[in-house]
KOLVOZA-627070 format. One record per residue (C-alpha): x, y, z. Coordinates in steps of 0.02 Angstrom, whole numbers, padded with zeros to 5 digits, always signed. Layout:
BEGIN
XYZ/...
//
This chain:
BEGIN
-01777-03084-02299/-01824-03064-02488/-02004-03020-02446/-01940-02876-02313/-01838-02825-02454/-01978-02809-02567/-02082-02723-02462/-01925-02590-02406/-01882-02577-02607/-02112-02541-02631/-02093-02425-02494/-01965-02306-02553/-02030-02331-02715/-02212-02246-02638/-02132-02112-02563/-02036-02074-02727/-02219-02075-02813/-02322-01988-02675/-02177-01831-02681/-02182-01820-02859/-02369-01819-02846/-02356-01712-02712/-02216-01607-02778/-02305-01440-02783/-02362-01443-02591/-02168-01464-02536/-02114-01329-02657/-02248-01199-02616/-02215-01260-02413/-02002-01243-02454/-02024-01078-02514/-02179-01012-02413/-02072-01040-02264/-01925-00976-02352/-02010-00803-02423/-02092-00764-02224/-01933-00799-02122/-01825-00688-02247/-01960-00561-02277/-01961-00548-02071/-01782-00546-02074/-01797-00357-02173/-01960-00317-02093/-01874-00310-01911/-01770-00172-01853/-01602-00164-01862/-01478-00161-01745/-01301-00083-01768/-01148-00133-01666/-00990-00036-01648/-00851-00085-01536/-00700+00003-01459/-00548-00063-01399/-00476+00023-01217/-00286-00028-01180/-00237-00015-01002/-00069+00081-00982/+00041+00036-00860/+00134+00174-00756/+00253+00266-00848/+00364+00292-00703/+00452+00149-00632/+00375+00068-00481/+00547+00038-00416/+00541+00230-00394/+00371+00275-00353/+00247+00128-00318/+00059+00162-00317/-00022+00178-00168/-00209+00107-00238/-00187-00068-00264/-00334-00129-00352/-00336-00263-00492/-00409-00190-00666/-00583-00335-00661/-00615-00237-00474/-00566-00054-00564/-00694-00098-00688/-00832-00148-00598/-00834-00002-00506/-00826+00111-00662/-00960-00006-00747/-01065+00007-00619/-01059+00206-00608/-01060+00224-00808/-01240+00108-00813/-01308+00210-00669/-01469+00258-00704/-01430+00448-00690/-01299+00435-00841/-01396+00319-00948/-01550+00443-00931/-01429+00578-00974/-01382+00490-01132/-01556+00447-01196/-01614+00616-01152/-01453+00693-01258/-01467+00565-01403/-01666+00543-01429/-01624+00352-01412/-01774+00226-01397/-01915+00364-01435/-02066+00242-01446/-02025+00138-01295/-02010+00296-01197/-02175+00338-01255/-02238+00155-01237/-02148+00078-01081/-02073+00236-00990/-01907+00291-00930/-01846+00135-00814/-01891+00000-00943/-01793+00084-01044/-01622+00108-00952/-01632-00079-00926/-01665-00108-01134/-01497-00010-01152/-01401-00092-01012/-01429-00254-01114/-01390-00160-01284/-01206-00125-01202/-01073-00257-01187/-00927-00267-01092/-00782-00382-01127/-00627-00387-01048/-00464-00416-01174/-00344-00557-01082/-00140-00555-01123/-00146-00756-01051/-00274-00858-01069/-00210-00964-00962/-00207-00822-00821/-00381-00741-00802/-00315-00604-00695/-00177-00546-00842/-00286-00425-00900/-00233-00275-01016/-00369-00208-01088/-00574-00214-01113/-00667-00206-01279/-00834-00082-01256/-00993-00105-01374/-01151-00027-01411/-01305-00086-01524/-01411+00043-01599/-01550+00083-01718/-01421+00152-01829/-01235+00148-01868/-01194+00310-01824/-01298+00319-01677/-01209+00146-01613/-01044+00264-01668/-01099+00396-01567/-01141+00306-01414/-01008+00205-01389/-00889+00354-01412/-00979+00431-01267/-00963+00271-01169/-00777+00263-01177/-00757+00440-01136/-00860+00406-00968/-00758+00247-00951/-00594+00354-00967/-00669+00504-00867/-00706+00391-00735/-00542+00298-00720/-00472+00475-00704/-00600+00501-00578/-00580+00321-00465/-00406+00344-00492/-00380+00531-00402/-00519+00493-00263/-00437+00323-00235/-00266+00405-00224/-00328+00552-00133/-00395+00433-00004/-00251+00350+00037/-00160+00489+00058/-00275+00577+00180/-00291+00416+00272/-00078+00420+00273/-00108+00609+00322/-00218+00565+00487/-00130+00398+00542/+00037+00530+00534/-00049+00645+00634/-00108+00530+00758/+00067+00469+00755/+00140+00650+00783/+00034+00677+00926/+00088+00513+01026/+00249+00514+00993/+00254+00705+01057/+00152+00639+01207/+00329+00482+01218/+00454+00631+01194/+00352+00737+01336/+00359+00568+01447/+00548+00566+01405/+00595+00744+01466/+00480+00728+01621/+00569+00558+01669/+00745+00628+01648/+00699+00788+01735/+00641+00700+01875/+00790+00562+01895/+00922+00698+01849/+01073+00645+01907/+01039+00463+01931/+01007+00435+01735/+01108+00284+01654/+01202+00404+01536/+01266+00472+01698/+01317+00331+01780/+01500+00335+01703/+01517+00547+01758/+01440+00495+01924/+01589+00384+01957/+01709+00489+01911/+01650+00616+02046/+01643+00495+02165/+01821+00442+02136/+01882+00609+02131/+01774+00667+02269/+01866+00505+02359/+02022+00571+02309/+01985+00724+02370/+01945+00639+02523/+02112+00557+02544/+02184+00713+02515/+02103+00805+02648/+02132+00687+02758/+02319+00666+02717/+02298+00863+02748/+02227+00862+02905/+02349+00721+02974/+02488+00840+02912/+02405+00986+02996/+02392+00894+03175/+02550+00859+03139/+02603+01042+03129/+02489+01092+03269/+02585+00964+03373/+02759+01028+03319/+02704+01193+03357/+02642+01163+03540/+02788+01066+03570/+02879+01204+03511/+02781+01360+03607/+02804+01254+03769/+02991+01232+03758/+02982+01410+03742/+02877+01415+03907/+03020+01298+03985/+03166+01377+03923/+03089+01544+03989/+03050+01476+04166/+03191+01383+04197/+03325+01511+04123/+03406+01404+03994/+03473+01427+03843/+03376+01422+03658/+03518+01312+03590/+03374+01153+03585/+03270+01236+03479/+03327+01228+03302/+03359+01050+03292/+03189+01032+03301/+03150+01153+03181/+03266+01070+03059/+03175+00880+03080/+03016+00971+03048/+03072+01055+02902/+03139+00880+02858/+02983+00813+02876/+02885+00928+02786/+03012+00918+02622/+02977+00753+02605/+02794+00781+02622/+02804+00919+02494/+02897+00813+02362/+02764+00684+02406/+02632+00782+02373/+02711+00858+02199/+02731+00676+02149/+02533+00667+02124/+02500+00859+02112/+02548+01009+02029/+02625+01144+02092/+02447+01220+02111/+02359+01122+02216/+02312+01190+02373/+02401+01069+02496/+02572+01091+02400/+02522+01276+02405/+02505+01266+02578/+02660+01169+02647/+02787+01274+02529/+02696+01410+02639/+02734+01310+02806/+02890+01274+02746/+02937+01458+02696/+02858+01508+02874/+02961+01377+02976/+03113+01406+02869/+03090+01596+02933/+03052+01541+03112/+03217+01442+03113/+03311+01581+03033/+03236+01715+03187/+03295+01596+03321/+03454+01554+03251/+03477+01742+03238/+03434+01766+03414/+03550+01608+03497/+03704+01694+03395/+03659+01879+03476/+03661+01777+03672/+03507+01895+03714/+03445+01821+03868/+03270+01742+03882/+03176+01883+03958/+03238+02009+03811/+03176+01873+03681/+02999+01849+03767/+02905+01953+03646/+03024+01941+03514/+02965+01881+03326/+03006+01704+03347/+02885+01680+03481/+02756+01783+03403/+02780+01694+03252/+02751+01516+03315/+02594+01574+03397/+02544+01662+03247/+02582+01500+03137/+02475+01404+03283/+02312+01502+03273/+02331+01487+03076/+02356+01315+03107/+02204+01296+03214/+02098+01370+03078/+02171+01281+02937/+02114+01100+03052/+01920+01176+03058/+01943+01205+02878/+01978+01045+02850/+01871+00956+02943/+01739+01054+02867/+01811+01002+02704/+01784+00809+02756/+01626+00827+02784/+01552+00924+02650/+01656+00799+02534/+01580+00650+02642/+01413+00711+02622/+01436+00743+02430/+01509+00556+02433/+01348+00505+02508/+01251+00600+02377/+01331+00511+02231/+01345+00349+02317/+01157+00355+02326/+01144+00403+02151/+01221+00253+02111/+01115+00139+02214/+00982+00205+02118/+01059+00189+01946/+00996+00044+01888/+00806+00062+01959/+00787+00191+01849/+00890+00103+01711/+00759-00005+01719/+00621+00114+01703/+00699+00238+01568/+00690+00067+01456/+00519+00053+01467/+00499+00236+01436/+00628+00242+01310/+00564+00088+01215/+00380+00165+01204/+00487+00306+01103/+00531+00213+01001/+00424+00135+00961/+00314+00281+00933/+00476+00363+00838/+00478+00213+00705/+00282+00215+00690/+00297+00391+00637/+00457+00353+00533/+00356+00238+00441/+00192+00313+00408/+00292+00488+00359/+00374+00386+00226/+00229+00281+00165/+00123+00456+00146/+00272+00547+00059/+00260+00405-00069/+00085+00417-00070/+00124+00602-00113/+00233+00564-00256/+00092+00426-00313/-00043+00573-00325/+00054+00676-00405/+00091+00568-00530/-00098+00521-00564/-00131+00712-00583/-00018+00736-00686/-00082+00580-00780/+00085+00496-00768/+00017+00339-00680/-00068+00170-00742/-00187+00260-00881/-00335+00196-01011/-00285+00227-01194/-00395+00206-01360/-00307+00071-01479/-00455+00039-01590/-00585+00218-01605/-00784+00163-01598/-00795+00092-01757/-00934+00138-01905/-01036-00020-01931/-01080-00076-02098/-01179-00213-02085/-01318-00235-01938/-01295-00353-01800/-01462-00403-01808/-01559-00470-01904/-01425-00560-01984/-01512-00579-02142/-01399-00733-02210/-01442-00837-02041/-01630-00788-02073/-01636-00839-02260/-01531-01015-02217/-01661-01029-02070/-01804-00999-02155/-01762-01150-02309/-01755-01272-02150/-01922-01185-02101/-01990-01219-02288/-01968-01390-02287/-02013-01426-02115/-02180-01331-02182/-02186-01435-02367/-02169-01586-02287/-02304-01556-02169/-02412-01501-02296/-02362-01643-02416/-02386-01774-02249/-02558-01700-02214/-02617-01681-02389/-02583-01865-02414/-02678-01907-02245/-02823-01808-02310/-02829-01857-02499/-02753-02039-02532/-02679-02084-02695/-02660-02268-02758/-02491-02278-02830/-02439-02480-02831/-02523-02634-02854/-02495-02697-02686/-02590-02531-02617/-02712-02592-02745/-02723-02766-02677/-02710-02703-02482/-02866-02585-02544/-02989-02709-02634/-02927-02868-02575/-02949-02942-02746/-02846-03015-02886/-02793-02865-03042/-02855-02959-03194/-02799-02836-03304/-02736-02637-03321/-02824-02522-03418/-02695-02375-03508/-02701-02199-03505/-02810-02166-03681/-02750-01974-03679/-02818-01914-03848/-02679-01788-03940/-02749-01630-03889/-02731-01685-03700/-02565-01757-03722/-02524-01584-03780/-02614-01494-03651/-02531-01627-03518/-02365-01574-03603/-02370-01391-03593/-02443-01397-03417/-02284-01508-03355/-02183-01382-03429/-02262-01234-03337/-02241-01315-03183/-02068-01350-03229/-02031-01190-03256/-02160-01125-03128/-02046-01229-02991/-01879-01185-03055/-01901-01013-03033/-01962-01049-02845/-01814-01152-02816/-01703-01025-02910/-01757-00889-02776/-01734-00949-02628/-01527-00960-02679/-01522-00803-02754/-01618-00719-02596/-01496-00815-02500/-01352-00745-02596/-01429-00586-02580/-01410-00593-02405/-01257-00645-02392/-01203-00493-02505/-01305-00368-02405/-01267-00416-02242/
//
């Protein structure tokens, strides 16, 4: 352990000895090094950066009221506008208008170019969250030029195409959806006027058997059956009469043949008119005083009454039967018999219109709920066709409102917060980075020179180099026997190079601090 120690402690020792021999090739290497990466650093072009800051506006109206009708999140809205601004038409346009990159459009051409500058502009999207990608509300444009006001410049005009084509997206999006609203409605319009035509022809052709008609439908029929009662009731009534009548005309017959007297007759009469009271308050029990029938038997009444009235006349004269032959009375019962016959046809005619009308609306029935059944169908296809265009003529009225309101530049907008800003300093080089970079280049390049001068030139600086060398026991040392003019030469020498190397060393901070200073 003592002899690895010895040799570690002889080692460093040589190294100490073999730099401060070597001390000028590491100080010339540190600060050749040093002097060519900085003097690069201001040799290459620079390159100015300016920035601007776009803020994404939401919509000033509330959404509650009027909701957009372009959904698109902003990363999608600016892809699309990034990839229309760095289109190779607007980028020539720029370079043309701005004399940017003169020698490489001399050198390389037109294309090469464009794609120079698409690398020369950034793109960076400002984020509310961190934690949520998507929460974006804003985007941060940048430009690096030959100059600062030409990076000024530029990125001015590449926020105005940014906000021009927001404007742009944002109308043709909008406009889009509302001329796709527009022909969906119209499409709509025309089926549901081809439902609504389906409608009318269905009802048209099933009029009177419709399901809204079913309810009016039975009424007729009840009060065609009612009717039907009553005609019947009318016509039992009117046999009746007929009856009473012939039984009456051919007592006349007998009384005239035979010779007797009338006296038989009115008693009849009177039963009959007994009959036909009750009858008429009957009938004014479930009519009015209008109705035909009750119209009718006050009329029978009235004549009867009349009849009964003649004959009683006659019996109290004592005119014999041949003088009352063609007297009223008879005439009169004959004449109430022939109305009576007529008033029967009549009514039978009346019962069978009314049965056939029953028939009508008893088959109207039958068929009710057939078509029920079909008008659903029909009626459901309307409405369905009625909601579709409910829906879609609300949806494009909003998307109305939602255009307007990007015209008028009320909707979600871009807004310059920070203005392209005048760049002091250049991007690159970055002079500082280049000065610190080239004093690690320095004495990478001393020490290599140092290394490879000692490789080429070997010095003897310890007696154990000296034994490893000759192999041979030192006897003695022999010292330096500098006379006093070479001590003094030695001594002004050492203090050149002293001075010589502290002025080296003293550049290389004050370049560096130059750097720093000047960007």
């Amino acid at each position: 352990m003592p002899d690895q120690e010895q040799e570690q402690s002889l080692s460093i020792s040589q190294y100490v000895q073999m730099v401060r021999h070597r001390k000028w090739w590491l100080i010339s290497g540190l600060f050749i090094g040093w002097a060519i990466v900085t003097a690069v650093s201001w040799v290459l072009p620079a390159k100015y950066r300016s920035e601007a800051v776009v803020l994404v506006e939401r919509q000033q109206v509330n959404e509650t009221l009027v909701k957009p009708n372009v959904q698109t999140s902003l990363q999608q809205r600016l892809d699309a506008m990034t990839q229309r601004v760095l289109s190779r038409s607007r980028l020539k346009s720029l370079i043309d208008k701005d004399k940017l990159y003169p020698k490489q459009v001399k050198s390389t051409g037109i294309d090469d170019v464009i794609d120079l500058m698409r690398k020369d502009i950034e793109i960076e999207l400002v984020v509310a969250n961190k934690k949520k990608a998507d929460d974006l509300t804003g985007f941060k444009v940048s430009y690096g030029g030959s100059s600062a006001k030409v990076a000024q410049q530029v990125t001015g005009e590449l926020v105005q195409f940014f906000l021009d084509e927001n404007d742009a997206i944002s109308q043709e999006n909008s406009k889009q959806a509302t001329d796709f609203f527009k022909s969906e409605l119209e499409n709509a319009k025309k089926d549901l006027d081809d439902q609504e035509l389906k409608l009318r022809e269905f009802k048209a052709r099933h009029l009177g058997v419709l399901p809204e008609q079913l309810a009016s439908n039975l009424q007729i029929l009840n009060g065609l059956q009612g009717r039907l009662q009553a005609a019947n009731d009318g016509l039992s009534r009117a046999q009746q009469q007929q009856t009473y009548l012939q039984s009456l005309l051919s007592q006349y017959h007998t009384n005239t043949d035979t010779g007797e007297a009338e006296g038989s007759a009115p008693p009849m009469i009177e039963q009959h008119l007994t009959e036909m009271k009750a009858q008429l308050a009957a009938l004014r029990a479930r009519y009015t005083d209008k109705h035909p029938d009750v119209v009718r038997l006050e009329q029978d009444i009235a004549q009867t009454e009349s009849l009964q009235k003649s004959m009683e006349a006659d019996v109290k004269s004592g005119k014999s039967s041949g003088q009352r032959e063609g007297l009223a009375p008879l005439a009169q019962v004959k004449s109430q018999l022939k109305a009576n016959e007529l008033d029967i046809a009549g009514r039978r005619k009346d019962i069978k219109d009314i049965e056939s009308e029953i028939s009508v609306y008893q088959a109207r029935l039958n068929q009710t709920p057939q078509t029920e059944q079909e008008l659903a169908g029909v009626i459901r296809d309307h409405a369905q066709s009625q909601s579709n265009y409910d829906s879609l003529l609300a949806r494009m009225q909003q998307s109305e409102l939602a255009s307007n309101l990007v015209t008028r530049q009320q909707g979600e907008q871009f807004r310059v917060v920070d203005p392209p800003s005048l760049p002091a300093t250049p991007e690159f080089p970055d002079h500082l980075k280049f000065s610190l970079g080239g004093i690690g280049a320095g004495l990478a390049l001393g020490l290599i020179l140092t290394v490879g001068r000692e490789i080429t030139n070997q010095f003897v600086y310890t007696d154990q180099q000296a034994l490893s060398l000759v192999r041979a026991p030192i006897l003695t040392s022999v010292p330096s026997l500098a006379t006093e003019s070479e001590k003094s030469k030695q001594k002004r020498s050492a203090i050149i190079q002293t001075v010589a190397a502290s002025l080296l060393l003293i550049m290389i901070p004050l370049g560096t601090l130059f750097a720093y200073l000047h960007g």
